[in-house]
C-alpha positions as CSV (number, residue, x, y, z in Angstrom):
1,X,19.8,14.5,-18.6
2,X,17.0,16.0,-19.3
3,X,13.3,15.7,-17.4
4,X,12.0,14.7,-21.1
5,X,14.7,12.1,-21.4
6,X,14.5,10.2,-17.5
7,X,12.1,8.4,-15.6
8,X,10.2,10.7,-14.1
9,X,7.6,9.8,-10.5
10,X,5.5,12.1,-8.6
11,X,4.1,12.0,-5.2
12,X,1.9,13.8,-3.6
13,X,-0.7,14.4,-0.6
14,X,-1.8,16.0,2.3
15,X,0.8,18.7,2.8
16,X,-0.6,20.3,-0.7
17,X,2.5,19.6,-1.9
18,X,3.5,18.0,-5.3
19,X,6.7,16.7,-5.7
20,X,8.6,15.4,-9.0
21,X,11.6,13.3,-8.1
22,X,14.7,10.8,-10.3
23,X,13.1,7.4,-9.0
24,X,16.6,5.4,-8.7
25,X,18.5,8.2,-7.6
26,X,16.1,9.7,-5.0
27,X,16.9,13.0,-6.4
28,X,13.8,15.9,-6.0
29,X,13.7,17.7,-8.7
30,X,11.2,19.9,-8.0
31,X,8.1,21.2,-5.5
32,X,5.0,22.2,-6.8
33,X,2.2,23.8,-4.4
34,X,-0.5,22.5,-4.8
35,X,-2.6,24.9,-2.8
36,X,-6.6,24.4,-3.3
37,X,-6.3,21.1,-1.4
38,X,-4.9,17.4,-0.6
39,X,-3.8,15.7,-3.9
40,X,-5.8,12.4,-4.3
41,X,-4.6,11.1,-7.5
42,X,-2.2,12.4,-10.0
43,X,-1.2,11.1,-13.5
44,X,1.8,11.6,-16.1
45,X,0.3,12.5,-19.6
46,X,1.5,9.6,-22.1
47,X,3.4,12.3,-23.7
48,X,5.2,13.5,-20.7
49,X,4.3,17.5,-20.8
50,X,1.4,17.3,-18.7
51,X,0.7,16.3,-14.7
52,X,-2.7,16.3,-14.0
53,X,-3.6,16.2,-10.5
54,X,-7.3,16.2,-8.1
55,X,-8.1,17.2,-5.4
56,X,-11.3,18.5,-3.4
57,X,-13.5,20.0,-5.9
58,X,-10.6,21.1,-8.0
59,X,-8.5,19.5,-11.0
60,X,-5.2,20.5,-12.4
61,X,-3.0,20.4,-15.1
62,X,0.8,21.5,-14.5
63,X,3.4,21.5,-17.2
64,X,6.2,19.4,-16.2
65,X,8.6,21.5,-17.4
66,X,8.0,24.9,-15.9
67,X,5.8,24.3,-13.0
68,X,3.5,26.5,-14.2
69,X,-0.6,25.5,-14.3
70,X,-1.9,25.4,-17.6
71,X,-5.6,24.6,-16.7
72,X,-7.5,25.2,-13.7
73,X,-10.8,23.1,-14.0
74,X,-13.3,25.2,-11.8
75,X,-16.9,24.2,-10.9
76,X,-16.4,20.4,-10.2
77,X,-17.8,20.2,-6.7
78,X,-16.6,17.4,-3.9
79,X,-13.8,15.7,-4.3
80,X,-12.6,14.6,-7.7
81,X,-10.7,10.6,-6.8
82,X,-9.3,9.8,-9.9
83,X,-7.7,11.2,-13.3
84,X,-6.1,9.9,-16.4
85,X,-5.5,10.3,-20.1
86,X,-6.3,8.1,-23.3
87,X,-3.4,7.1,-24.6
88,X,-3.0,9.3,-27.5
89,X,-4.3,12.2,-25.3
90,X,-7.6,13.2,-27.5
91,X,-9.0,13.2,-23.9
92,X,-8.6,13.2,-19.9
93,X,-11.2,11.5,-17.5
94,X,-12.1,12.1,-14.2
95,X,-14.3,10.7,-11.6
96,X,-15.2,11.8,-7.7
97,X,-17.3,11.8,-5.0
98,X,-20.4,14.0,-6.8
99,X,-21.0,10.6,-8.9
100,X,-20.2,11.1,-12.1
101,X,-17.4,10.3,-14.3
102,X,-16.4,12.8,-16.9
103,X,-14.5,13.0,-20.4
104,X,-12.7,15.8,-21.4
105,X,-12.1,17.1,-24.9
106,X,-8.4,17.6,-25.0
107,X,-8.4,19.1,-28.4
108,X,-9.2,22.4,-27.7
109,X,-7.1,24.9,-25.4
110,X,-9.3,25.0,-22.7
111,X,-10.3,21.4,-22.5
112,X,-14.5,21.3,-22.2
113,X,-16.4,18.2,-20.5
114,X,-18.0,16.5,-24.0
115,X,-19.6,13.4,-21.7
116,X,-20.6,12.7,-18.4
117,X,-21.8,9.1,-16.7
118,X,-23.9,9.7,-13.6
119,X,-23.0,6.6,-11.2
120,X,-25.9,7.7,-8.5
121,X,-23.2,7.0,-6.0
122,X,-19.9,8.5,-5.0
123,X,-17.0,7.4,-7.2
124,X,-13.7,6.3,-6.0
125,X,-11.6,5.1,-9.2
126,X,-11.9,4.5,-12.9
127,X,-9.7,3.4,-15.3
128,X,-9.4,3.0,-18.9
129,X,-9.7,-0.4,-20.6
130,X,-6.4,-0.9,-23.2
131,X,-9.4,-0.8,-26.2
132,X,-9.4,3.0,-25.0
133,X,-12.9,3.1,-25.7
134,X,-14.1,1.8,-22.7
135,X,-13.8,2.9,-18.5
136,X,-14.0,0.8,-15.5
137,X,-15.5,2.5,-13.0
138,X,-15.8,2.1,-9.3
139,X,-18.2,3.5,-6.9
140,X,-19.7,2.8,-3.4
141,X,-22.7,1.1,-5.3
142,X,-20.3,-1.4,-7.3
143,X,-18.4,-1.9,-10.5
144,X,-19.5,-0.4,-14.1
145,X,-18.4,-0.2,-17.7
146,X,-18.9,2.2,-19.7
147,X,-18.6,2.3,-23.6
148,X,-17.3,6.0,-23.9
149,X,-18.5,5.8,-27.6
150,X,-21.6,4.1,-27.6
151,X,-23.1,4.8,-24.2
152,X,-23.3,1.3,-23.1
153,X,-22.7,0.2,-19.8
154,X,-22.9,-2.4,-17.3
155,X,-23.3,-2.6,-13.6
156,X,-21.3,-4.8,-11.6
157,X,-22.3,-6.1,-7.7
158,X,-19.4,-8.3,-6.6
159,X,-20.4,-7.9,-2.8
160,X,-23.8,-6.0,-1.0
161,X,-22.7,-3.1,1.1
162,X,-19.5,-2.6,0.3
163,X,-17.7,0.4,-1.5
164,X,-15.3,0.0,-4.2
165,X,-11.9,1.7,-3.4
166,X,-10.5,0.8,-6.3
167,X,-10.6,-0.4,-10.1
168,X,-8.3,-1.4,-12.5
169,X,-7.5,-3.7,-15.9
170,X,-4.4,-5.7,-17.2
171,X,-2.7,-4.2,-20.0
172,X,-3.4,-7.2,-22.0
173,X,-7.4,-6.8,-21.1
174,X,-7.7,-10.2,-19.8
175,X,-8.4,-9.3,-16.1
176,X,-10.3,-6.7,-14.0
177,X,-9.9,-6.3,-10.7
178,X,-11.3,-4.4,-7.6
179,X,-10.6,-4.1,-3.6
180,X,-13.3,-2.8,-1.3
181,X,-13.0,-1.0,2.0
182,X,-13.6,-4.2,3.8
183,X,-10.3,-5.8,2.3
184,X,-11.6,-7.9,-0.2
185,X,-10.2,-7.8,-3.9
186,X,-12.2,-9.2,-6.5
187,X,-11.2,-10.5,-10.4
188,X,-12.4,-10.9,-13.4
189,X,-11.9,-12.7,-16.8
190,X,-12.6,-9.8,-19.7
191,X,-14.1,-11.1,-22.7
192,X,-13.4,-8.8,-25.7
193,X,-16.9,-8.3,-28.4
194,X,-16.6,-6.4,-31.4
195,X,-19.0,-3.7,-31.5
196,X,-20.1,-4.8,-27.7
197,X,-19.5,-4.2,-24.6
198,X,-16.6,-6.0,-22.8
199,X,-18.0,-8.7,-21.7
200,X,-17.0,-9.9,-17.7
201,X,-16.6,-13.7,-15.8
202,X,-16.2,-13.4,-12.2
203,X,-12.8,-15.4,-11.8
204,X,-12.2,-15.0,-8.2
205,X,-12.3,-13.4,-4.6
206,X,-9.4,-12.7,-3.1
207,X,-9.1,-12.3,1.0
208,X,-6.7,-9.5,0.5
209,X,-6.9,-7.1,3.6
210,X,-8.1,-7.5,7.3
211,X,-8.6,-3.7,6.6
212,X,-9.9,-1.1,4.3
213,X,-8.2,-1.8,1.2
214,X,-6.7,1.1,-1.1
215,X,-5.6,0.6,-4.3
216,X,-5.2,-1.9,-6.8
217,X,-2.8,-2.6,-10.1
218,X,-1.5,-5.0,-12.7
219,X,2.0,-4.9,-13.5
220,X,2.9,-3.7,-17.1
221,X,3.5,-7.2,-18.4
222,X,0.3,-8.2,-16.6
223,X,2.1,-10.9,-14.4
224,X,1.6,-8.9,-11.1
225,X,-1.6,-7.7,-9.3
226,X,-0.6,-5.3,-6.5
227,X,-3.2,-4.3,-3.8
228,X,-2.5,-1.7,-1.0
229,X,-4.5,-1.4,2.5
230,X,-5.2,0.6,5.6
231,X,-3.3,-2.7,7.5
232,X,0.3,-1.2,6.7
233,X,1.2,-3.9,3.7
234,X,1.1,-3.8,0.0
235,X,0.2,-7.4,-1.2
236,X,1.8,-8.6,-4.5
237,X,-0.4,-11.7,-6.2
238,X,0.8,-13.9,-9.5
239,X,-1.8,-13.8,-12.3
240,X,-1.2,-17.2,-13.7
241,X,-3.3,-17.9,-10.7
242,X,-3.5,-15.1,-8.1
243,X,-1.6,-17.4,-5.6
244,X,0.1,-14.4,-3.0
245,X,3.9,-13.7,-4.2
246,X,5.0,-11.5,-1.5
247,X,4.1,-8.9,1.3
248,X,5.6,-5.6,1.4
249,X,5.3,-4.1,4.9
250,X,8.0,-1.5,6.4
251,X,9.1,-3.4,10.1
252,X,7.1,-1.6,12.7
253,X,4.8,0.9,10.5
254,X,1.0,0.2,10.7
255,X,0.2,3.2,8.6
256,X,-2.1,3.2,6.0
257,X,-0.6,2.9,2.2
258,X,-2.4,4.7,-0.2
259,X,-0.6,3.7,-3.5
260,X,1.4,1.9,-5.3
261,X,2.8,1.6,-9.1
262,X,5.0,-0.5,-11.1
263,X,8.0,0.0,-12.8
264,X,7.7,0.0,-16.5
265,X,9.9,-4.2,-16.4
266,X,7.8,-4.9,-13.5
267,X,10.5,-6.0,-11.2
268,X,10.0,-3.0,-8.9
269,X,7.2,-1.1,-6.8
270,X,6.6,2.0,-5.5
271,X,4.2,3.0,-2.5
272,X,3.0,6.4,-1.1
273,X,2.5,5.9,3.0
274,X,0.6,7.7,5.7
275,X,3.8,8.0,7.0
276,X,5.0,10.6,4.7
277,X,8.0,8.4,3.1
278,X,7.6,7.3,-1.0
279,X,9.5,3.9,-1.4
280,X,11.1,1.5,-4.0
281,X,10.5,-2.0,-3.2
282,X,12.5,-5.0,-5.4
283,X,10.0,-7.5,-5.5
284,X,12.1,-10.4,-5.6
285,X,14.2,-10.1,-2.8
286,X,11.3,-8.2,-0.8
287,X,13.8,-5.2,-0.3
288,X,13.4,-1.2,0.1
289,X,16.0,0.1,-2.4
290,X,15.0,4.1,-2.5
291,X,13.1,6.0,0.3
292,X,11.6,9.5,-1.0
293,X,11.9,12.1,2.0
294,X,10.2,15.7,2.0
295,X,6.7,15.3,2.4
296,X,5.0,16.6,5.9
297,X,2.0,14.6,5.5
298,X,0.7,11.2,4.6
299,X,1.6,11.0,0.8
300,X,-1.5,10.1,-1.2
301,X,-0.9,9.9,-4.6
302,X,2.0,8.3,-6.8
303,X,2.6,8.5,-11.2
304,X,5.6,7.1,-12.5
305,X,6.8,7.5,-16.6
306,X,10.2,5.8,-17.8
């Protein structure tokens, strides 16, 4: 088979190291270097040709197929947190720890930053709302949105003195949610407006993590809310009322997990630890089916395609 034809996940992290493996085979395909620096997010374009990853003050595109970078993104100073794509590609977003979220033009062969949102905080995550006009951002002074089109926006202050680690949105754009570094994981109802901003009801708080928490996700069908922490676990809640479904914790590992990401039924998860091991959890039975050996380092990042 072909890379265009099977599901495809990445990992990567602090060994500068990108790695492109067959998910339910545990099969690397192939080793990128990712040499500037530590990869802290990294994304599959929706059309498959592209991985984008960041790093400190650096941003790269790869294509899949050769290895080879197509784009190096020079000039973007600290470290750039999160990347992603709008869905038909027209452009790529970033966000990092300078405080400012950026949109890049895609059209063009060397993509050119068209808008820019300054935050006037460091920015850990963003994410893009399934309207595709709109970004949920996260930052260490809160939650905003921001209308990518019409330039309005929102801030968001779900707890004083905290830092958001970590945004993101259902792919039905009912619920938002966020985790903090002092474990907490808060969500939201989304109201959709026509020509307005997305319009947010806090629903709940969620005691998630005695620790810092990581990373948070919906599952594709939006039944699953994932959140990832500094305590060792990965904590899997049911949206039909955020009650806890299961914790995913390796027997004797403390280390930190730094991701995690649905596959496309949502019956199965996949976390990047400190202890440089990817893994494929079956959520109903609570199980480790796939371990991903070959990193040196903690692994950081994870993006999955099927």
């Amino acid at each position: 088979m072909t890379v265009e034809a099977e599901p495809l996940l990445a990992t990567g992290g602090y060994d500068h190291t990108i790695k492109l493996w067959q998910p339910y085979s545990g099969v690397c395909i192939r080793s990128l270097q990712h040499l500037d620096s530590q990869v802290n997010a990294l994304e599959i374009s929706p059309h498959r040709s592209i991985l984008a990853a960041c790093g400190f003050q650096h941003i790269r595109l790869y294509d899949i197929h050769t290895n080879n970078p197509i784009v190096n993104f020079e000039g973007v100073s600290k470290n750039v947190t999160r990347i992603g794509f709008q869905e038909e590609e027209k452009f790529m977003f970033t966000g990092g720890e300078d405080c400012r979220v950026r949109i890049w033009d895609m059209n063009s062969h060397s993509p050119t930053c068209k808008r820019i949102f300054d935050c006037q905080s460091p920015v850990n995550a963003v994410c893009l709302h399934p309207n595709q006009v709109e970004l949920a951002i996260g930052s260490q002074n809160g939650v905003y949105l921001w209308d990518v089109k019409s330039d309005m926006h929102e801030q968001l202050i779900p707890e004083v003195d905290a830092s958001i680690q970590d945004i993101c949105i259902s792919s039905n754009g009912l619920f938002m949610a966020a985790v903090n570094n002092k474990g907490n994981c808060y969500v939201w109802d989304l109201i959709s407006k026509e020509q307005q901003l997305t319009e947010t009801s806090p629903r709940l708080k969620i005691d998630a993590h005695k620790k810092y928490a990581l990373r948070c996700r919906f599952s594709p069908d939006s039944s699953m809310l994932v959140t990832t922490s500094g305590d060792g676990t990965a904590k899997v809640y049911k949206t039909e009322d955020f009650s806890l479904y299961c914790e995913l914790k390796t027997e004797g590992s403390s280390r930190w997990i730094w991701d995690a990401i649905f596959s496309n039924d949502s019956k199965y998860l996949f976390t990047a630890s400190s202890d440089t091991i990817g893994r494929l959890w079956r959520l109903d039975k609570k199980t480790v089916e796939r371990e991903y050996h070959g990193h040196q380092k903690a692994i950081t990042a994870l993006a999955f395609k099927e």
